[in-house]
C-alpha positions in Angstrom: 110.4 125.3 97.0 110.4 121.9 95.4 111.5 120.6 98.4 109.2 121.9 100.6 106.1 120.7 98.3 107.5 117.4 97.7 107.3 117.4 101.5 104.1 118.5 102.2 102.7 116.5 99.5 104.1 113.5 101.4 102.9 114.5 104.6 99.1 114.6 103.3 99.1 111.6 101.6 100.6 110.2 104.8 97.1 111.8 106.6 95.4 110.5 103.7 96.4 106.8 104.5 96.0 107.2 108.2 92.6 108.3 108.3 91.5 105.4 105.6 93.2 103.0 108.0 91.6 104.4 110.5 88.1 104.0 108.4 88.8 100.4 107.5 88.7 99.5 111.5 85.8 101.6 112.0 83.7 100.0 109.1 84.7 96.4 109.9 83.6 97.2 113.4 80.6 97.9 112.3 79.8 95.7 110.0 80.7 92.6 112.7 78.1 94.0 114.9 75.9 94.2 111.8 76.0 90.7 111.3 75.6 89.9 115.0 72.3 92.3 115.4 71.0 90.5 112.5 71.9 87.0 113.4 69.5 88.0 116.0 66.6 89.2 114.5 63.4 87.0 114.5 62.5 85.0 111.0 60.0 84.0 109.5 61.2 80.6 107.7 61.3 77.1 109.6 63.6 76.6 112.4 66.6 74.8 110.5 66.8 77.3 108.3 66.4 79.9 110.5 69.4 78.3 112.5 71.4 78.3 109.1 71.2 81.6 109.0 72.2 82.5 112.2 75.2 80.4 111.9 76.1 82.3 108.9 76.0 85.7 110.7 77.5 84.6 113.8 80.7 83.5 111.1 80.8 86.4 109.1 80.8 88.5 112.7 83.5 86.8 113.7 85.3 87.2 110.4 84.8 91.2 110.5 85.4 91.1 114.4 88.9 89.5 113.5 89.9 91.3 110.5 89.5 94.4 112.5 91.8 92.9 115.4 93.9 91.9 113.2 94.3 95.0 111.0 94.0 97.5 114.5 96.9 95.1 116.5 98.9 95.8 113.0 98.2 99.2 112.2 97.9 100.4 116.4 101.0 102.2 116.3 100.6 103.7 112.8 96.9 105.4 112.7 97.5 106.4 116.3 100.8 108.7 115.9 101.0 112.2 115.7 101.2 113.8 112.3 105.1 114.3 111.4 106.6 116.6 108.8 108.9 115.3 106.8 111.2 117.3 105.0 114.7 116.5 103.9 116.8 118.2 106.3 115.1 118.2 109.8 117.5 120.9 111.1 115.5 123.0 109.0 112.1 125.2 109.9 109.1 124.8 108.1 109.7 128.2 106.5 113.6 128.3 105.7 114.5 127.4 102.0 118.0 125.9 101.2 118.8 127.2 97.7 120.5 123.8 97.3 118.1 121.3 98.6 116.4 120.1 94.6 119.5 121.5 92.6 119.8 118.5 91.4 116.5 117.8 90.8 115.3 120.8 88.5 114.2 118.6 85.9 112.0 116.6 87.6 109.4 118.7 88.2 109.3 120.7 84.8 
């Protein structure tokens, strides 16, 4: 039994960290084309400044745009696999028990 939830407690937090990869590419997706609609929006200041600005959201566009390259190229083959399970023998099912498998271990969960 201790097996078995050590397992699928490592299995969730293994979804858990998928999906907020998967949320970190989405948001810095986002937020580059944030910055680019809004490098693009009219102002109301004095051309200079106005061209300042824009500058500064084209750059931070291009900073998001490459962070979430960077982090999607790295992460690719992670946030796109199929859920595993992991358990500590894999000859096992998901529903057999080996009275053996924590024996070891039965103080570490007490």
């Amino acid at each position: 039994m201790k097996s078995k939830a050590r397992a699928d407690r490592w299995n969730e937090e293994l979804r858990l960290v998928k999906e907020e990869m998967r949320r970190v590419i989405t948001f810095l997706e986002w937020k580059a084309g944030w910055w680019a609609e809004g490098g693009r929006r009219r102002l109301d200041v004095r051309p200079d400044i106005a061209s300042g600005i824009r500058a500064y959201a084209a750059k931070q566009a291009s900073i998001n745009h490459a962070l979430a390259h960077s982090f999607k190229t790295r992460w690719e083959s992670i946030v796109e696999t199929e859920p595993q399970d992991y358990e500590q023998d894999g000859n096992k099912s998901a529903g057999e028990v080996d009275e053996y498998d924590d024996a070891e271990y039965d103080t570490d969960m007490d």
